[in-house]
Every structure is written in C-alpha cells, then in structure tokens.
ROLOGU-290653 format. One line per field, with one value per residue: residue number from 1; residue in three letters; x, y, z of N, C-alpha, C in turn. Coordinates in Angstrom, 2 decimals. Layout:
N
k <- c(NUM, ...)
r <- c(Ala, ...)
n.xx <- c(X, ...)
n.yy <- c(Y, ...)
n.zz <- c(Z, ...)
ca.xx <- c(X, ...)
ca.yy <- c(Y, ...)
ca.zz <- c(Z, ...)
c.xx <- c(X, ...)
c.yy <- c(Y, ...)
c.zz <- c(Z, ...)
This chain:
71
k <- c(1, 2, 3, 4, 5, 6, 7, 8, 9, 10, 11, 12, 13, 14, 15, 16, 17, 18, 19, 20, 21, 22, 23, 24, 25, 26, 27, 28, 29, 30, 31, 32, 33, 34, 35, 36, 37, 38, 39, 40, 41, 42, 43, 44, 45, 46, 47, 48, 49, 50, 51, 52, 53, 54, 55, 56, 57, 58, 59, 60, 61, 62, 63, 64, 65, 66, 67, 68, 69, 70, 71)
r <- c(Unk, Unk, Unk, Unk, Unk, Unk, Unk, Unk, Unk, Unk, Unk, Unk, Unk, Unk, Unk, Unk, Unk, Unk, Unk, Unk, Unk, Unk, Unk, Unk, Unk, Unk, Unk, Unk, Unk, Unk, Unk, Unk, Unk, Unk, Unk, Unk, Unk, Unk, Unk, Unk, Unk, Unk, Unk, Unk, Unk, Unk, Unk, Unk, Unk, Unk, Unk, Unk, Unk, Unk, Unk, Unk, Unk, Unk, Unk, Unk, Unk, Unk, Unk, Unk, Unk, Unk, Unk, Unk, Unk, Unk, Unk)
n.xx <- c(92.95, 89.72, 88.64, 87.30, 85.61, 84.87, 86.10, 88.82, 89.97, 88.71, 89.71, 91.43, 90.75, 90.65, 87.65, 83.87, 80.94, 77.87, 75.05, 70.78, 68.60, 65.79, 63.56, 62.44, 61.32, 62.98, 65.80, 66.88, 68.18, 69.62, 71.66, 72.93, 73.85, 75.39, 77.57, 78.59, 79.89, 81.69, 83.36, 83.86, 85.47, 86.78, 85.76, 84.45, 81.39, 78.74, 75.80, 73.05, 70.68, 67.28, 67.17, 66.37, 66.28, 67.02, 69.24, 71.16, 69.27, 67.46, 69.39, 71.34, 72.84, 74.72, 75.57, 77.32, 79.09, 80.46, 81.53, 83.56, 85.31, 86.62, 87.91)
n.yy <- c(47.38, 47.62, 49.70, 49.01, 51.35, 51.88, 49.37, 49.67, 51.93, 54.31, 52.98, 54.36, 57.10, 59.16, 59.22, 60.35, 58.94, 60.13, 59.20, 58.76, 58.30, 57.80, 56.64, 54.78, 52.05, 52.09, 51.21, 48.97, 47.83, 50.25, 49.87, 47.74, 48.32, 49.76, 48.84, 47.34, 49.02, 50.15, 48.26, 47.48, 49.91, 51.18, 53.58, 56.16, 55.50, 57.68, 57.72, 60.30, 61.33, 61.29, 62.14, 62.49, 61.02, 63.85, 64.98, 66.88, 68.87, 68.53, 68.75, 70.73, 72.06, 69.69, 68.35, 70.67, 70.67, 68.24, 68.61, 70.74, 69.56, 68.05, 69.50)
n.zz <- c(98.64, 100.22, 102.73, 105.78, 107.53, 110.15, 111.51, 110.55, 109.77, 112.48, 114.79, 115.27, 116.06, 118.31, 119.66, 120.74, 121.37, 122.04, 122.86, 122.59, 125.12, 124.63, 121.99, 124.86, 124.37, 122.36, 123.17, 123.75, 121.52, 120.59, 123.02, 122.23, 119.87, 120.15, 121.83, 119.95, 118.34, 120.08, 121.16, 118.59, 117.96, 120.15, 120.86, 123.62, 124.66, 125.55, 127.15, 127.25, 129.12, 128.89, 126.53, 122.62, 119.65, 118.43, 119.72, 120.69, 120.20, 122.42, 124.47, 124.92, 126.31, 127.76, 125.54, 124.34, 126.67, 126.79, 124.26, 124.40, 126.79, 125.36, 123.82)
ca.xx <- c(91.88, 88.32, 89.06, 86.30, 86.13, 84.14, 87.36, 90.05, 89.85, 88.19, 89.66, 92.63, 90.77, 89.60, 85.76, 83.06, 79.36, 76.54, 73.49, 70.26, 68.00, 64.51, 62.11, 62.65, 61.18, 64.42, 67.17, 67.49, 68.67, 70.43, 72.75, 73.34, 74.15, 76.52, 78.41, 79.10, 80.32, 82.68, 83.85, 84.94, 86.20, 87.03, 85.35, 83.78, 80.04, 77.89, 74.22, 72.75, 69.69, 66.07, 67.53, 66.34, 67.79, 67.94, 69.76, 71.58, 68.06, 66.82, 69.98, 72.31, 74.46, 75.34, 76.57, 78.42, 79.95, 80.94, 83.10, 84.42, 85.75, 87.49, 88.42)
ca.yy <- c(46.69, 48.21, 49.51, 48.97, 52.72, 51.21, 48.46, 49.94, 53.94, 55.13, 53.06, 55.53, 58.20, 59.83, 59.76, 59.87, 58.86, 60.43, 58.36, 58.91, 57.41, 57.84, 56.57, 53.79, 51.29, 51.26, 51.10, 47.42, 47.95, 51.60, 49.52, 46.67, 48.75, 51.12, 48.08, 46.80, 50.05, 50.44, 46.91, 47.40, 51.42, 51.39, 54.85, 56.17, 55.86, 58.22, 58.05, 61.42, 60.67, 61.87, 62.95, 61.70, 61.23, 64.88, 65.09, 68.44, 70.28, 67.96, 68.79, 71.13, 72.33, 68.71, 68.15, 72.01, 70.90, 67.04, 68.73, 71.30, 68.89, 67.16, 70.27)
ca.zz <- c(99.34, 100.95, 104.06, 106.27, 108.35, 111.57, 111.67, 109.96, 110.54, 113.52, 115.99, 115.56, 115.95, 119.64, 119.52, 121.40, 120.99, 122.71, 122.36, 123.24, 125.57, 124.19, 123.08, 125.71, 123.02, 121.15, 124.36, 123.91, 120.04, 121.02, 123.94, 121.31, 118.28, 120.80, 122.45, 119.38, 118.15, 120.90, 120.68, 117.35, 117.54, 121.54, 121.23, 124.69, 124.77, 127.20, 127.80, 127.07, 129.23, 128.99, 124.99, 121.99, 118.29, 118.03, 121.54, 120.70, 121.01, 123.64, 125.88, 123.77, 127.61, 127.72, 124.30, 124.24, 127.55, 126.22, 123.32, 125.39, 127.52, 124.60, 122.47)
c.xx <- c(91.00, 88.74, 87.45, 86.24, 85.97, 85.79, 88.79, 90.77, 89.61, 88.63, 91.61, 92.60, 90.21, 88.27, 85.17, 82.15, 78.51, 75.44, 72.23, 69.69, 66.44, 64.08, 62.74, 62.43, 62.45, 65.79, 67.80, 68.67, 69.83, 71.86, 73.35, 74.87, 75.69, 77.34, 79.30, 80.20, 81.58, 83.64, 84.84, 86.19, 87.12, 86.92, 84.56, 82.59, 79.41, 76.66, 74.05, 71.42, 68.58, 65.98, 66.43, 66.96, 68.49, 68.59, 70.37, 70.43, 67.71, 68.04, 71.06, 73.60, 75.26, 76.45, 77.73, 79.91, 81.02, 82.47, 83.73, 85.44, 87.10, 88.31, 89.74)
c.yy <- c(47.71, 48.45, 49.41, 50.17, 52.33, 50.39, 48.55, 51.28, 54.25, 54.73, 53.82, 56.59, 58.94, 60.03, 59.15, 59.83, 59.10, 60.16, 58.71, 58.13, 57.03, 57.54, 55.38, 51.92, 51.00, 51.39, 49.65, 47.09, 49.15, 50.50, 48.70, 47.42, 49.77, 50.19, 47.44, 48.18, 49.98, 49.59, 47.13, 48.73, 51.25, 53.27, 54.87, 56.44, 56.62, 58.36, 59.39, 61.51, 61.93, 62.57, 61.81, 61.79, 62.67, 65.46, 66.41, 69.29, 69.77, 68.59, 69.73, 71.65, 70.95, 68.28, 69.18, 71.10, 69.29, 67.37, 69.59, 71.06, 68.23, 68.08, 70.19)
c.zz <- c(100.05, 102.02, 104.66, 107.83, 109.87, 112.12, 111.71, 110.25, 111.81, 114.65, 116.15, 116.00, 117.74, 119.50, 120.27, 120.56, 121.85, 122.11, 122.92, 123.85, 125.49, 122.90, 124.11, 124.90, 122.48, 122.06, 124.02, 122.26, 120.33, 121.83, 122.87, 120.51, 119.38, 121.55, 121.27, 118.24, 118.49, 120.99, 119.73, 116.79, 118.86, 121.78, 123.00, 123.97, 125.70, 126.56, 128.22, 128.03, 129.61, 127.52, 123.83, 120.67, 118.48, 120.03, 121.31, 120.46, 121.74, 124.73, 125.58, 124.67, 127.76, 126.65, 123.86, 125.25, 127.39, 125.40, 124.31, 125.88, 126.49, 123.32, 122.40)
C-alpha cells in the first residue's frame, strides 16, 4: 500500500520548519498551510520573521543557528 510521507513518514522523524514571513500578502495561506502541516507531522514550526521564501539569504545567522541547535 502507498504510504502517504506527510501522514505516514515524517511524523517519526524530528523536524523542523522555518517559514517565512513575507510577502505579508500570503501569511494567511503560509499560517494555514503550516498548521496543517504540523497537525499532521507534529513537526515544530518557527516564524523566521522579516524572511522571505528564500529565508536562508534573507537571514542565513538564524537558520545556521536553528540547525545548530538541533545538530
């Protein structure tokens, strides 16, 4: 049978998600899409904020110091 990875996989696995928070335009879709995420993985989410998609050049001490934290 299909596993479904979101459902079936990942919520075994330790992960985070660093999201961004820009443009401001798409926050209401971003919180959605990242609650329902978490919901279904029980990954931690953190708010990268003032980032946008590419948030590792918008903020790249944040995201070093994120894994770091979790190496």
């Amino acid at each position: 049978m299909h596993k479904n990875e979101t459902e079936d996989i990942y919520e075994s696995l330790p992960s985070l998600l660093l999201r961004a928070t820009l443009p401001k335009s798409e926050e209401e879709y971003r919180e959605l899409t990242a609650s329902i995420f978490q919901q279904k993985t029980g990954v931690t989410v953190k708010q990268i904020h003032h980032t946008s998609h590419m948030l590792h050049w918008d903020n790249p001490e944040v995201v070093i110091r994120e894994i770091r934290e979790r190496w």
